[in-house]
C-alpha positions in Angstrom: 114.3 125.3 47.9 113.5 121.8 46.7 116.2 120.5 48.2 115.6 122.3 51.8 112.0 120.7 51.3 113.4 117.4 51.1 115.6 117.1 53.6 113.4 118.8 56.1 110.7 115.6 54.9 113.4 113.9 56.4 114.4 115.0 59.3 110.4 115.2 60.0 110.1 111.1 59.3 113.6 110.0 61.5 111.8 112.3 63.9 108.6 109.9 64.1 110.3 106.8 63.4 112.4 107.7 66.6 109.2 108.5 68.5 107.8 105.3 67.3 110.8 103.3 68.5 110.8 104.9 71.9 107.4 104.8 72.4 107.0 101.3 72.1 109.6 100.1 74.8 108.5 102.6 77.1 104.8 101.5 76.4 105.7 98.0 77.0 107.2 98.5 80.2 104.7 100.8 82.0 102.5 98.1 80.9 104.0 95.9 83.0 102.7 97.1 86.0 99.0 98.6 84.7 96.3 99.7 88.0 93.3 97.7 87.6 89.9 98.1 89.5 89.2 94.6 91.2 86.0 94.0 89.3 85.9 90.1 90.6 83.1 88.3 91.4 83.6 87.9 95.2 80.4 85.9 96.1 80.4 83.4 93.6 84.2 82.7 94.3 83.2 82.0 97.7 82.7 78.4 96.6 86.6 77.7 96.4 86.6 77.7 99.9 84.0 75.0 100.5 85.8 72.9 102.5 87.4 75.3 104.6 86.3 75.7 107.9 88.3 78.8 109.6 86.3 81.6 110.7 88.0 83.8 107.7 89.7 82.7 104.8 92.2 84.7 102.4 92.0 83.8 98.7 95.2 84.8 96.5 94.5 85.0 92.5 97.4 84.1 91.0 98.3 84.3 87.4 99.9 81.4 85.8 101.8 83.5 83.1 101.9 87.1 84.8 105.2 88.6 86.2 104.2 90.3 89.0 101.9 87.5 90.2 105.4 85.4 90.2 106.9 88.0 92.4 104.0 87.7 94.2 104.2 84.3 94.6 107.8 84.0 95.5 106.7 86.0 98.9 104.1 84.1 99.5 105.6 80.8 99.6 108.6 82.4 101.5 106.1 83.6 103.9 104.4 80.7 104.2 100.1 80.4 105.2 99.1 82.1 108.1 98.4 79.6 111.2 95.4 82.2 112.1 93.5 81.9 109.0 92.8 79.6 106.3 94.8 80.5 103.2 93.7 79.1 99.5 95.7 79.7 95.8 93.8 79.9 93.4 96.3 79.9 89.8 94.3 81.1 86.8 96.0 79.6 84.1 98.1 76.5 84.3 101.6 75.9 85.7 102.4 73.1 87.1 105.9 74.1 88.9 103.6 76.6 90.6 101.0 74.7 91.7 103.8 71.8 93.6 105.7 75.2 95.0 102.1 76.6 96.8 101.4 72.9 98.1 105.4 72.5 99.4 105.0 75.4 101.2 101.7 74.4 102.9 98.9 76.0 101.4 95.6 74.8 99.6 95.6 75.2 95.4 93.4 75.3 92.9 93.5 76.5 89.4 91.1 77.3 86.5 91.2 78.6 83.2 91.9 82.0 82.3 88.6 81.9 80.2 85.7 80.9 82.8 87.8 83.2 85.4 86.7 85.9 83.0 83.6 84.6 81.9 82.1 83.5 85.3 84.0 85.4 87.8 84.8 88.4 86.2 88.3 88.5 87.3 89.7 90.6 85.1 93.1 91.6 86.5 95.8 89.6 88.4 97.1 89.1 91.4 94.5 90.2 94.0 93.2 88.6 97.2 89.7 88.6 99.1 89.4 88.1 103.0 86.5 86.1 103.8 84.6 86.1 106.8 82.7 82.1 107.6 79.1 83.6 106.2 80.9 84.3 103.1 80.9 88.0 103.6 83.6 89.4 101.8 86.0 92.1 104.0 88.3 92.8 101.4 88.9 92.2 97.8 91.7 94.2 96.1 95.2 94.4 95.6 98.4 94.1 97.7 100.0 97.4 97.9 100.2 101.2 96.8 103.4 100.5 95.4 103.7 99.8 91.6 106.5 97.8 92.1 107.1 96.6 95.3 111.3 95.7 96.1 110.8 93.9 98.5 108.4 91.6 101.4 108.2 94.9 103.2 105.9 96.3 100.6 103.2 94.0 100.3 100.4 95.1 102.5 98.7 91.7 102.7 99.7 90.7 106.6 97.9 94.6 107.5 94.7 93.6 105.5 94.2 90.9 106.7 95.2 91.8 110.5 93.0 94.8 110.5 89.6 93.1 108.6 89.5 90.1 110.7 89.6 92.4 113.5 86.2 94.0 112.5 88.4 97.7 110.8 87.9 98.2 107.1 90.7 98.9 104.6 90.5 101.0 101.4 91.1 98.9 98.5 94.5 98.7 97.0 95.2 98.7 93.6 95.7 95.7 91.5 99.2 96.2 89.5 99.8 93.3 87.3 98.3 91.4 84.3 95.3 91.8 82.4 93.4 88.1 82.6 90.6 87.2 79.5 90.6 87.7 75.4 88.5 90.5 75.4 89.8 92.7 78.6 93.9 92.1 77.1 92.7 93.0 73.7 90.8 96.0 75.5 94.2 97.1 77.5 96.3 96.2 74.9 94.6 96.7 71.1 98.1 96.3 69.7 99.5 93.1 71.1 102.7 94.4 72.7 102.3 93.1 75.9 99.8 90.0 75.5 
């Protein structure tokens, strides 16, 4: 009896040692694509676009260290800005290569720290964009598509936004799949430290 005891001990640990080991991969990569709520201060970042004069102006929030804003950002500069509006980057975080790949393909960039993002803009999740009117009024603020992970160009909504807002129709907000931005909001996703 003893004997059954302990090996059934045993099966029971390799049984949550193989949960453990499986959950944690699988954790990591659904984490990879987490659905945020744009909570972003859309008035005070209004002030980025201070010497743009277009009648609306899209500004993209780019993550410096975040995989899907580098997807992101490779379809973007493939796309190239829109002559109708005024485009603007704005990289939280720092990456140079980035930063010279946005201007090469013609668009304005800026970029500021991860920390006063948080702290002062509340932009707590990465990439997004917001469609500005010229009063400052913001038409859209949210994410780019439905999909998780988008495959391809074809699944980034961005072109429809922006078409149908600075046409005077509204658009339910998208999603934000990506990165976690700020300390306190990663160590609030992720109270573990397996993805930041």
């Amino acid at each position: 009896m003893k004997k059954f005891l302990q090996s059934e001990t045993i099966k029971i640990i390799l049984a949550c040692l193989w949960f453990v080991l499986v959950a944690i991969p699988i954790g990591f990569m659904m984490g990879q694509h987490q659905a945020f709520k744009s909570y972003t201060k859309t008035t005070d970042l209004a002030i980025f676009k201070k010497n743009l004069t277009a009648k609306f102006t899209t500004l993209h929030l780019i993550g410096s260290d975040c995989l899907c804003s580098q997807k992101l950002s490779d379809y973007l500069i493939q796309r190239k800005p829109l002559k109708a509006i005024e485009e603007l980057i704005l990289i939280v975080g720092n990456n140079h290569l980035l930063k010279q790949k946005f201007i090469s393909a013609g668009f304005n960039v800026e970029e500021i720290s991860p920390k006063l993002a948080a702290s002062k803009y509340s932009i707590k999740a990465l990439p997004q964009m917001i469609v500005y009117d010229e009063r400052n009024t913001t038409l859209y603020s949210g994410g780019y598509t439905n999909k998780r992970a988008p495959a391809s160009s074809e699944d980034y909504d961005d072109l429809k936004i922006i078409e149908q807002v600075t046409h005077g129709y509204s658009q339910t907000e998208r999603p934000v799949f990506g990165c976690a931005n700020g300390r306190d909001f990663r160590n609030k996703m992720d109270p573990i430290g397996i993805k930041y």
